[in-house]
C-alpha positions, 0 to 999 in steps of 0.5 A: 520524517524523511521521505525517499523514492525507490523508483521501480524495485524488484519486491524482494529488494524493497523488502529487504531495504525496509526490513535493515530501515525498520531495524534501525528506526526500531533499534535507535530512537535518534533515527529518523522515521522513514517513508519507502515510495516504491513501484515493483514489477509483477509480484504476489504477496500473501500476508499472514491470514494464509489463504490458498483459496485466493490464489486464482493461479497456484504459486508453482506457475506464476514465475512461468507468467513472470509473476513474482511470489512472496510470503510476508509478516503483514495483516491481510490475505493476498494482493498484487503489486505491478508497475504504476501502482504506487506503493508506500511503507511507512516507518513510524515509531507508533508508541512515541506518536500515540497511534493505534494500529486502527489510527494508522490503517485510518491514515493510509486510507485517508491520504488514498481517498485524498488522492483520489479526490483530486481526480475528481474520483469519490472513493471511500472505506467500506465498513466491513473490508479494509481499503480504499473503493470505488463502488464496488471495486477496491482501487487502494489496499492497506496491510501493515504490522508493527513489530518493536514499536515501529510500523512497517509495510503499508499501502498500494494506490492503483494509479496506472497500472493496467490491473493484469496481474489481478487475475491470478489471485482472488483480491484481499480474498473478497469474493464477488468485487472489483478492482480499478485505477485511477486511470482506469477509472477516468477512462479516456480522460485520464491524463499523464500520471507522474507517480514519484509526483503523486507519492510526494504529494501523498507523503506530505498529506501523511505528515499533516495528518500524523502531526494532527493526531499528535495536535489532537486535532483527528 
């Protein structure tokens, strides 16, 4: 699997590069499988279960605020991306790896709480809300589609990002929780955090456990 940085990429240009990378892993069984390491600067996005009740500020004023706003092919209802929140879309063909939908959530959640382990962070799934959370407050989200076989979309880990841009939307539509960070949840312990460092990290914990399940051994 071939793993690439994005740096930090305007939402709508990201897309796009996943959207020509998903054609072509999708159309040609010789392409490699790719995984996108991104950040983006303050976007919106509302997935396919369209909810206008989560949207705190309505779409018409978030550009006014210097929010983005994006409409996409992905499960879920609404989220956010901001700088320091680190973002991964993977493009892995499921059929030929024998992976459910449900298999590949369980994978990005996992390599989530494994990260957050190494801060000395407990994080875990919730039975009923997809995600990764620490006590009541989600600091990880997931939201993927397969289309011709291959994945693609993924996951967002808070890592550094300082949560603002929360406020104009009700999180994933759950209502009466929170979110947090890493660094926000070490508090004034939390050291520097190099993301392209922590998304190399995170990419090699993919590909562990992407090659258990093709073992047998998950």
């Amino acid at each position: 699997m071939q793993v690439r940085q994005l740096g930090l990429m305007k939402y709508k240009d990201a897309l796009a590069v996943m959207e020509e990378a998903h054609r072509v892993v999708a159309s040609d069984p010789s392409a490699e499988e790719i995984l996108f390491i991104v950040e983006h600067p303050p976007v919106v996005t509302m997935g396919l279960r369209e909810r206008g009740l989560d949207m705190v500020t309505p779409e018409a004023l978030l550009a006014a605020r210097g929010v983005d706003f994006e409409k996409i092919d992905r499960g879920g209802s609404v989220t956010v991306h901001e700088p320091g929140q680190l973002v991964m879309y993977p493009l892995v063909r499921v059929d030929a790896r024998r992976l459910t939908v449900r298999r590949l959530v369980w994978a990005l959640e996992d390599i989530m709480i494994r990260e957050c382990a190494r801060w000395g962070i407990v994080a875990a799934r919730d039975d009923i809300n997809p995600g990764v959370w620490v006590g009541r407050s989600k600091i990880g989200a997931v939201g993927v589609r397969v289309a011709e076989h291959v994945s693609k979309h993924g996951l967002a880990l808070n890592i550094c990002n300082s949560l603002n841009t929360f406020s104009h939307i009700v999180p994933c539509g759950i209502q009466g929780r929170g979110v947090t960070s890493v660094h926000h949840t070490l508090g004034s312990s939390a050291p520097e955090m190099n993301l392209p460092l922590i998304g190399q990290r995170m990419a090699a914990d993919f590909q562990e456990i992407l090659s258990s399940f093709r073992a047998g051994q998950a």
